[in-house]
C-alpha positions in Angstrom: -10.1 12.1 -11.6 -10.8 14.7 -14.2 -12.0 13.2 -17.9 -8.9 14.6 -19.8 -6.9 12.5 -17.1 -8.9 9.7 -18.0 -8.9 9.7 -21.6 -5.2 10.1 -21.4 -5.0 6.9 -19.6 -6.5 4.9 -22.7 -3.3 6.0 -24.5 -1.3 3.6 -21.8 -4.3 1.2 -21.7 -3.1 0.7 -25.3 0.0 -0.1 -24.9 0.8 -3.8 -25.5 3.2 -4.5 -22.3 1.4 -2.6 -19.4 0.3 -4.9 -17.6 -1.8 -3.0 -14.8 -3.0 0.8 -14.0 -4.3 1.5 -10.8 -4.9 4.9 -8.8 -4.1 5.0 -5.4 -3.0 7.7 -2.5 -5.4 10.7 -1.4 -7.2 10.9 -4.4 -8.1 7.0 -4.2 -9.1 7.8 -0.9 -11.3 11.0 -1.5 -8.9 13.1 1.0 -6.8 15.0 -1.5 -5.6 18.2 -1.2 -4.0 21.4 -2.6 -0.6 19.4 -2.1 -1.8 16.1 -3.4 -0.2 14.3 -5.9 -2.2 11.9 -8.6 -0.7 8.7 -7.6 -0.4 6.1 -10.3 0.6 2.2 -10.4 1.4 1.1 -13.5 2.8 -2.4 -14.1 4.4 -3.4 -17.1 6.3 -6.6 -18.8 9.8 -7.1 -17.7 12.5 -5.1 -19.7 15.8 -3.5 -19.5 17.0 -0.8 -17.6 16.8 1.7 -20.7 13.4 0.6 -21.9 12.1 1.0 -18.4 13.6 4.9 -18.7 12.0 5.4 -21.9 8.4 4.1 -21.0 8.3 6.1 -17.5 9.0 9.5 -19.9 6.4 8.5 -22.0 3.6 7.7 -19.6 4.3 11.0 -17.5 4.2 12.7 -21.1 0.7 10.9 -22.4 -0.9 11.7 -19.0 0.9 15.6 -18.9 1.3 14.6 -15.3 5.4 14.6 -13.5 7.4 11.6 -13.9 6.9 11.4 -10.1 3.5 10.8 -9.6 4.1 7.6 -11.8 5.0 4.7 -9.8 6.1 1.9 -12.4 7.1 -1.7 -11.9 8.1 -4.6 -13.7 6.2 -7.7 -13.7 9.1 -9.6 -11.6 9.4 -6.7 -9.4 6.2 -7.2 -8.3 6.1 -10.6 -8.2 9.1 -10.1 -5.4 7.2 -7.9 -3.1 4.4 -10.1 -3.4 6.8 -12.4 -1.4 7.7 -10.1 1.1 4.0 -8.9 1.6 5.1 -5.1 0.3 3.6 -2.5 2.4 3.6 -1.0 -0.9 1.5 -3.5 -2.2 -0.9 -3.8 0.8 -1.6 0.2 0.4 -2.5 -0.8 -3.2 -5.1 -4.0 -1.6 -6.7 -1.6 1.1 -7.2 1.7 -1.0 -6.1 1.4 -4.2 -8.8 1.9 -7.6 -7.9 -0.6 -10.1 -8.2 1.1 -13.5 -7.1 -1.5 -16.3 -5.6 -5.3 -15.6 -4.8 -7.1 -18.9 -5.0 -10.5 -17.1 -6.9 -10.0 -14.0 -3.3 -11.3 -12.1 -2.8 -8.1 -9.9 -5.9 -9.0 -8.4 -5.8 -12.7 -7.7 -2.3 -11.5 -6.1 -3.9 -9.1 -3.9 -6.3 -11.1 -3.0 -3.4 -13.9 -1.0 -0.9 -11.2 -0.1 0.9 -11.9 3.0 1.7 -10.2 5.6 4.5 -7.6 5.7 7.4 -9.5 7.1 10.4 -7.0 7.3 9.3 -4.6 10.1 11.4 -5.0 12.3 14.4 -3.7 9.8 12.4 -1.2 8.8 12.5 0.3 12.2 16.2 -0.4 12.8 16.4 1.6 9.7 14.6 4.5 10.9 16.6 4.0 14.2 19.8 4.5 12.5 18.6 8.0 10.2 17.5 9.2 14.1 20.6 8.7 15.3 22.1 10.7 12.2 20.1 13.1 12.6 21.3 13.5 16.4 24.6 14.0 15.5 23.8 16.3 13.0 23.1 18.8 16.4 26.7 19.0 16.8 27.4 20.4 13.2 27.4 24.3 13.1 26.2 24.0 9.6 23.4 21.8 10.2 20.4 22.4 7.8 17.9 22.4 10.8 14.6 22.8 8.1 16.1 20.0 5.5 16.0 17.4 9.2 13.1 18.2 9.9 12.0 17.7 6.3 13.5 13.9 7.3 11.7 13.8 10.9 8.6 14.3 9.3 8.7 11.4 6.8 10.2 9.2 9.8 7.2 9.9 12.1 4.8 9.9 9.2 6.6 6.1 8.4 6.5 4.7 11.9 2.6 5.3 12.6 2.1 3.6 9.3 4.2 0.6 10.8 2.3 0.9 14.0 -1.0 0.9 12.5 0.1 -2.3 10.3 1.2 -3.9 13.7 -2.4 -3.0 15.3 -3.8 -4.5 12.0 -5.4 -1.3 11.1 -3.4 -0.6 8.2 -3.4 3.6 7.6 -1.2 5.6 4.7 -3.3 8.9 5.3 -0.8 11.6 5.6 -2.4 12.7 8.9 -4.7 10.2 10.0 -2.5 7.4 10.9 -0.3 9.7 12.7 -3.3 10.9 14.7 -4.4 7.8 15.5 -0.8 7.0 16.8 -0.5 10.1 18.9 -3.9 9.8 20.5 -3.6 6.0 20.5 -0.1 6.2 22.5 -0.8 9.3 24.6 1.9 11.3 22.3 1.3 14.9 23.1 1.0 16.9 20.0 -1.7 17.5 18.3 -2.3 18.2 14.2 -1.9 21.9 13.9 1.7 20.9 15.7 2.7 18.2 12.9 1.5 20.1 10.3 3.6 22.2 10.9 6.5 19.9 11.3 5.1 17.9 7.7 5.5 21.8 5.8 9.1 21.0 6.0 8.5 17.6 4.1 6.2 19.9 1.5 8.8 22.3 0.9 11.6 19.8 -0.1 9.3 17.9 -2.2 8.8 21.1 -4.3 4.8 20.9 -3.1 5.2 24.7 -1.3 7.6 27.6 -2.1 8.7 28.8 1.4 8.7 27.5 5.3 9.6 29.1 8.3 13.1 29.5 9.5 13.6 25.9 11.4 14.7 26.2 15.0 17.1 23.8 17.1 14.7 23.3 19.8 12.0 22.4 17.4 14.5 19.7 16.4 15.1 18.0 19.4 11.3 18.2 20.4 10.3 16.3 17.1 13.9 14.1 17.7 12.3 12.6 21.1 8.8 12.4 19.7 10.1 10.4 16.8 12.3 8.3 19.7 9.2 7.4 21.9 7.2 6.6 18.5 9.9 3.7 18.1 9.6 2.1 21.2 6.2 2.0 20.8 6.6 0.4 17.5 9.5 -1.8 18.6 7.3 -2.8 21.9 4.1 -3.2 19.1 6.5 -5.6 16.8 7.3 -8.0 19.4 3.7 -8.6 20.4 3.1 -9.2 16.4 6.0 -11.2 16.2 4.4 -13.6 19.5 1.5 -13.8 18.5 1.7 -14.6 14.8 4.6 -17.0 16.0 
């Protein structure tokens, strides 16, 4: 993290109700790149709606960074995933940099998180945008490179759940979807996603143009994405025996 960065993140440290600043994402994990974002947790006193407004605006303008790379939470917020055993929250425990804690409780917290318990909906979820997406096929407007935009964070999301469920937790933006596709004898390799993962770039703002998306690119990445899911759904029963 540069130094200007850094002395910009005193200005927050000063601030009477944040709570907790952490860095996490590629450049917590040393793999960033020319599309990377600086991703930052910042955890503040409960407050209303408005006040929450007002302090993400000025965080993103004492660090000059987009509101966007600034994840913020309430304190009961957090509290609520620590419940649920937040994947969120377990991709701040595995790779995340603390960088300020006022009272040392983000920690202790990390250090007892549970295990992620809502899987299983997650998939269902990512079951029902697939099947969206399928009947978007039959729509002569479709927007082929916008769903592939979507396929891309849905196979990028279920190899993170699958490496949870192999207790190997993984939030890389590649690696944990190579390790899926090598793991499950899924035949593509990285060039191939990517290329599918521009898509995701280019409606994220991170890249100005992508090739024109084709149909049959759709489908193959539509069937990819299916088989991904049964190997999750088959991976979250196991978890769900053996953790019984």
């Amino acid at each position: 993290m540069n130094k200007s960065l850094l002395d910009s993140i005193s200005k927050v440290k000063d601030e009477k109700n944040v709570e907790e600043i952490y860095l996490f994402g590629s450049v917590a994990r040393g793999d960033e790149d020319e599309y990377s974002d600086i991703d930052i947790l910042i955890v503040i006193d409960d407050c209303t709606e408005d006040e929450y407004i007002d302090w993400k605006n000025k965080f993103s303008n004492y660090l000059n960074i987009p509101v966007s790379w600034i994840s913020l939470y309430r304190h009961s917020k957090i509290l609520r995933m620590y419940e649920s055993g937040s994947y969120f929250l377990w991709h701040i425990k595995k790779e995340g940099k603390i960088i300020y804690s006022r009272s040392n409780e983000m920690p202790s917290l990390l250090l007892t998180l549970p295990r992620y318990n809502n899987t299983e909906n997650d998939l269902e979820e990512y079951s029902e945008i697939l099947s969206d997406i399928k009947c978007e096929l039959n729509d002569e407007y479709i927007c082929v490179e916008y769903e592939l935009a979507v396929l891309a964070s849905l196979v990028r999301n279920t190899c993170i759940a699958i490496s949870y469920l192999d207790e190997r937790l993984d939030f890389g933006r590649n690696s944990a979807v190579m390790y899926c596709f090598s793991k499950y004898k899924i035949n593509i390799n990285l060039k191939e996603y990517k290329e599918l993962y521009q898509y995701r770039l280019y409606h994220t703002n991170k890249i100005e143009c992508v090739p024109k998306g084709k149909v049959e690119q759709l489908k193959k990445w539509i069937e990819i994405e299916n088989d991904l899911l049964k190997v999750a759904k088959g991976r979250c029963k196991n978890y769900d025996e053996k953790n019984m």
